[in-house]
C-alpha positions as CSV (number, residue, x, y, z in Angstrom):
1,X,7.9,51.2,22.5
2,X,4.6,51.4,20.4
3,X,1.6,53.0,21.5
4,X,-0.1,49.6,21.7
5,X,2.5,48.2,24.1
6,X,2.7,51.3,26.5
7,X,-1.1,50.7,26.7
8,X,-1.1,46.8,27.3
9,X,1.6,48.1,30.6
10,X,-0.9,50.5,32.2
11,X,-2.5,47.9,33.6
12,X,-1.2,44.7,35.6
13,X,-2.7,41.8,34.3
14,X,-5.1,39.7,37.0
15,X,-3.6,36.4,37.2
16,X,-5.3,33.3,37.1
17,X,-3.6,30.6,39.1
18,X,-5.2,27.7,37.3
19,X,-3.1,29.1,34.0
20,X,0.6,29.6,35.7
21,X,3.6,29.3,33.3
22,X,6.0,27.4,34.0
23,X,9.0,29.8,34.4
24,X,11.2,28.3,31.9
25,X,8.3,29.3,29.3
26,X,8.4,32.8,30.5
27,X,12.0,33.1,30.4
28,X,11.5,31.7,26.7
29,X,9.0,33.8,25.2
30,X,10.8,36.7,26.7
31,X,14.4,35.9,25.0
32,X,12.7,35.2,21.7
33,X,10.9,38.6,21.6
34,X,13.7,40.3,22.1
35,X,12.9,41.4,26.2
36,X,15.8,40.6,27.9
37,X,15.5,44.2,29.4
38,X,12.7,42.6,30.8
39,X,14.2,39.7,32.3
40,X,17.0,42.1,33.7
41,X,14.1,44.1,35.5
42,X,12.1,41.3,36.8
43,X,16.0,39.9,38.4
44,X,15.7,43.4,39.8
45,X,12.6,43.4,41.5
46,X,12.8,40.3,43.0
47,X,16.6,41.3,44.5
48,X,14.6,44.0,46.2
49,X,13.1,40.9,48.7
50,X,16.6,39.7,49.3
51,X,16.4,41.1,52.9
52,X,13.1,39.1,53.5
53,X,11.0,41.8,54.4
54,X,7.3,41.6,52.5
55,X,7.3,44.7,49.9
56,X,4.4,46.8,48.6
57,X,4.6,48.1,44.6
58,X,5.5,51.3,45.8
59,X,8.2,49.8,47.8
60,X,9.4,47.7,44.9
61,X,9.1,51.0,42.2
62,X,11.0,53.1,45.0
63,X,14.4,50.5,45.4
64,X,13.8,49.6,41.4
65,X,13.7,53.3,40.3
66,X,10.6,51.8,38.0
67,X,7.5,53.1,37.2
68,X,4.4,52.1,39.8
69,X,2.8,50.2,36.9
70,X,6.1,48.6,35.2
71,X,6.1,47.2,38.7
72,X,2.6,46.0,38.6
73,X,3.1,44.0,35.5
74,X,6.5,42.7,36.4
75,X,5.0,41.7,39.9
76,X,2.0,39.8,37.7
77,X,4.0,37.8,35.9
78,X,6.2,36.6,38.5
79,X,3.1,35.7,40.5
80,X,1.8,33.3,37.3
81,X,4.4,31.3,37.9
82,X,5.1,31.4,41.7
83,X,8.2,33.2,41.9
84,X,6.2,36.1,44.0
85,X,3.3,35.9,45.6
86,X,0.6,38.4,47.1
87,X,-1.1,38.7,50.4
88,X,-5.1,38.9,49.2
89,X,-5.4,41.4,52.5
90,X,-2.7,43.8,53.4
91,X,-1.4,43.5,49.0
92,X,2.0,43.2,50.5
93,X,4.7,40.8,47.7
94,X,6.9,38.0,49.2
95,X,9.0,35.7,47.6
96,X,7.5,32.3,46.0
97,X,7.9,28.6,46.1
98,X,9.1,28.0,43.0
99,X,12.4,30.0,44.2
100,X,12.3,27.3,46.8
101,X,12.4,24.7,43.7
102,X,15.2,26.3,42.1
103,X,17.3,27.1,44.9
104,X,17.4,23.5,45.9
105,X,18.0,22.9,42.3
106,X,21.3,25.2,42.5
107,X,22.3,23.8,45.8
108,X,22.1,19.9,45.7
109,X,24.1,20.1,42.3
110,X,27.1,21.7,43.9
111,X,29.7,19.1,44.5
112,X,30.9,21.0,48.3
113,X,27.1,20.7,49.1
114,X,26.7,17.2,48.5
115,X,30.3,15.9,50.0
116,X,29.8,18.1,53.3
117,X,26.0,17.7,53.7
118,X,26.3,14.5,56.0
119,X,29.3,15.0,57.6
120,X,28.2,18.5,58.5
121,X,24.7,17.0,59.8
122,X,26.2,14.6,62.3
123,X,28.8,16.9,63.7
124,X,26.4,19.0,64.5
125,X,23.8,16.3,66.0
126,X,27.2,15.2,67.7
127,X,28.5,18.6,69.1
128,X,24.9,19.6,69.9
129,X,25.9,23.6,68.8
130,X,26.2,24.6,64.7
131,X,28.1,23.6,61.3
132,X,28.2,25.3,58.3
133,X,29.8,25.2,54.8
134,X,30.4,27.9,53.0
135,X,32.6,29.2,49.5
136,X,33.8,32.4,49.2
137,X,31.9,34.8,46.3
138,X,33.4,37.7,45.4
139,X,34.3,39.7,49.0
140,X,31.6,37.4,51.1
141,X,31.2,34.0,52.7
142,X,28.6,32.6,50.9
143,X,26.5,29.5,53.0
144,X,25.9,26.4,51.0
145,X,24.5,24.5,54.2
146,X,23.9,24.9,58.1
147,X,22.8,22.8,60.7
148,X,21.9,23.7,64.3
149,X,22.7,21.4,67.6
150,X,20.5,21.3,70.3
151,X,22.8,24.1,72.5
152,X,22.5,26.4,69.0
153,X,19.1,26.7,67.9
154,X,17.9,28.9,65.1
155,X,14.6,29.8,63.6
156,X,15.9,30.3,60.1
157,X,18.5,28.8,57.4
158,X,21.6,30.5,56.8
159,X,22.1,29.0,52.8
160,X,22.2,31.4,50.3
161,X,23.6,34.3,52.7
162,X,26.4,36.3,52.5
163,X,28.5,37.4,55.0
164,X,31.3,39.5,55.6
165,X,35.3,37.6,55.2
166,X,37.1,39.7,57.4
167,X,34.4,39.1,60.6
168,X,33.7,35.6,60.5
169,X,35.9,32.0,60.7
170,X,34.7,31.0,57.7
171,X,35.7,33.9,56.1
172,X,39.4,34.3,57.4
173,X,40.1,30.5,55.9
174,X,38.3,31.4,52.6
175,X,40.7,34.1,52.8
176,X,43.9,32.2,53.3
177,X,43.5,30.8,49.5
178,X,43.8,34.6,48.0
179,X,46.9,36.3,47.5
180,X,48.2,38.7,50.3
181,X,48.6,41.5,47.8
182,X,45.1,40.9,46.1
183,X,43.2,40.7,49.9
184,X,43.1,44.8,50.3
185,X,41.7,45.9,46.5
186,X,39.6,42.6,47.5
187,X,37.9,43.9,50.9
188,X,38.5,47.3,50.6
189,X,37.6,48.9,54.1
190,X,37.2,46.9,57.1
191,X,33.3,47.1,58.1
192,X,32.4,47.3,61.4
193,X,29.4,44.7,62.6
194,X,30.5,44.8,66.5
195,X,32.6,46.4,68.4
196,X,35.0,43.1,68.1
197,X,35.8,43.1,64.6
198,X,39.1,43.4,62.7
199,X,39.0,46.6,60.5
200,X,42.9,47.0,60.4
201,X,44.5,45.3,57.4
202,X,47.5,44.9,59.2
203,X,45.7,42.6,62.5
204,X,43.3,40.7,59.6
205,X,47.1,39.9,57.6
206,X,48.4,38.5,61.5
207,X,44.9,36.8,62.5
208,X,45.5,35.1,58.5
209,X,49.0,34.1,59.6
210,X,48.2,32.9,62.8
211,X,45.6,30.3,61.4
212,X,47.6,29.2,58.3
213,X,50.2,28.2,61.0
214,X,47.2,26.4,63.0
215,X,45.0,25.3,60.6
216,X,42.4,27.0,61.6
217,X,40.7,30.6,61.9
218,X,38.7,31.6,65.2
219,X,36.1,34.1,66.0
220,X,34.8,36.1,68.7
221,X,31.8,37.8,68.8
222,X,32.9,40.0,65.5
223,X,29.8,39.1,63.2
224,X,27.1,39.0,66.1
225,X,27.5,39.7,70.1
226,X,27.4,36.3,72.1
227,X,28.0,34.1,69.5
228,X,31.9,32.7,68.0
229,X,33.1,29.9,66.3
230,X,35.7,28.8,64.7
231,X,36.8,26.6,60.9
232,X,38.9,24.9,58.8
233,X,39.6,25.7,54.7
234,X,38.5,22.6,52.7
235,X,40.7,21.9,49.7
236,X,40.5,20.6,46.4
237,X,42.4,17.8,44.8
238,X,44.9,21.2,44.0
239,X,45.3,21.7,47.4
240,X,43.5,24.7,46.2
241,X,41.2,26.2,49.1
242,X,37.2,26.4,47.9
243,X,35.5,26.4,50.6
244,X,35.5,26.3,54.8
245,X,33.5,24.5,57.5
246,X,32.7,26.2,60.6
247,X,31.7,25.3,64.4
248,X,29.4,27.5,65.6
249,X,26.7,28.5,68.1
250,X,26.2,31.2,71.5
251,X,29.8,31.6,73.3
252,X,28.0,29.9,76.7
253,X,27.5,26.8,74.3
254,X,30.6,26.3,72.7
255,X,33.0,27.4,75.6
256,X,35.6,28.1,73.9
257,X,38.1,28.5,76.6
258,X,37.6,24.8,77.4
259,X,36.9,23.0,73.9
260,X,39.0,25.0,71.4
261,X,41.2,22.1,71.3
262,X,38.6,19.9,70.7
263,X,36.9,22.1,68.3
264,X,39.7,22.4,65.9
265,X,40.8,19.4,65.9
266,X,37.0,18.2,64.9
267,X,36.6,20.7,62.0
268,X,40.3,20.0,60.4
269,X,39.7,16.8,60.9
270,X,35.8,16.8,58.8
271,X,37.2,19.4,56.8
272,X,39.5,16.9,55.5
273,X,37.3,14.2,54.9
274,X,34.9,16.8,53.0
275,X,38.4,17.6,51.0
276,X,38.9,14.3,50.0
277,X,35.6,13.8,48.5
278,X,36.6,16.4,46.1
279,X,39.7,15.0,45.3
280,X,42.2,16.4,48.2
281,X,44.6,14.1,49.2
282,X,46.4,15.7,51.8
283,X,49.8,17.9,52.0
């Protein structure tokens, strides 16, 4: 790095926000000078707000392992064009709205999204507790949508989390579609959330069994105390599985000992219909 450069980084930049970028440009500029390093650290820095807690520059240099001011600068430019933005009082960073943009960008052009959106939106309205969809990435169940009833309320969206396969529904049908031999090297250990979930290989390979022969996975108060569910796997026009709808909510809504039946019944049945928007046509 020249001695020019190392000089225009001591210092963030003050951002005008009647000159934002759009972030396509900056992305642009950056690959044609050569800075994808750049690009790689600014992915970094905003990963560090992926557990929605407002950061400080010291906060962001600390989880980064960057420099104070290489956090300054990166934090400027992702401000310009709305992907951050700063608190005039307390200085504190949080995430922007053109992350809002994109992410419902990314979203509404995935085909699950847009065949189980509607279907998933009037169960719920229907059943009065939750439904989600979610795809399996990597080890985690990865929400592409939720909806709450009026028995399941919820003060934030579950898209774009991740949780763990072997302690929720959704993740035990997501589960079903990989290879008994490949599931260990997959999860590794078991985590424990609660003091309910499975963290023997051995019960997770029965619970798998159990719901391949029903159709569907259940869960009890394994991911979070008080609340269960249960799902169905949603199926291509394979019969491959990529993806899994859940019924959700507090164990006092969904009364489980009374409606399971029901329940699973419900989300085979809408899982299906979701399927065959993709192409599924049944076994």
């Amino acid at each position: 790095m020249t001695m020019a450069q190392n000089a225009c980084y001591a210092q963030a930049p003050v951002v005008d926000i009647q000159k934002r970028r759009p972030i396509r440009e900056v992305i642009f500029v950056s690959m044609e000078r050569g800075t994808n390093h750049s690009v790689e650290k600014a992915v970094g820095v905003l990963g560090v707000f992926a557990d929605g807690q407002p950061q400080r520059v010291a906060d962001v240099s600390k989880a980064t392992h960057l420099g104070q001011s290489t956090v300054s600068r990166l934090l400027a430019t992702l401000e310009s064009v709305s992907l951050v933005e700063r608190d005039g009082v307390s200085g504190y960073y949080s995430l922007g709205p053109e992350l809002i943009t994109l992410a419902g960008v990314a979203v509404n052009q995935h085909p699950l999204f847009r065949a189980s959106r509607q279907i998933a939106q009037n169960l719920a309205f229907r059943l009065g507790v939750g439904v989600n969809v979610a795809v399996r990435r990597e080890n985690a169940a990865f929400y592409l949508l939720d909806f709450e009833g009026l028995d399941a309320p919820r003060n934030h969206t579950l898209v774009g989390q991740r949780d763990p396969l072997h302690a929720t529904a959704l993740g035990k049908c997501l589960l079903l579609g990989v290879p008994r031999e490949e599931r260990q090297d997959l999860l590794g250990d078991l985590r424990r959330v609660t003091a309910h979930t499975i963290t023997d290989h051995a019960r997770l390979d029965a619970e798998l069994a159990l719901a391949e022969r029903r159709g569907y996975a259940t869960e009890i108060e394994e991911l979070a105390l008080g609340r269960g569910g249960l799902a169905a796997p949603i199926r291509d026009a394979g019969g491959t599985i990529r993806g899994a709808l859940s019924i959700t909510g507090p164990i006092s809504a969904l009364r489980l000992d009374e409606r399971e039946t029901e329940f699973a019944a419900t989300a085979i049945e809408s899982a299906e219909r979701i399927g065959s928007a993709v192409g599924y046509v049944g076994a």
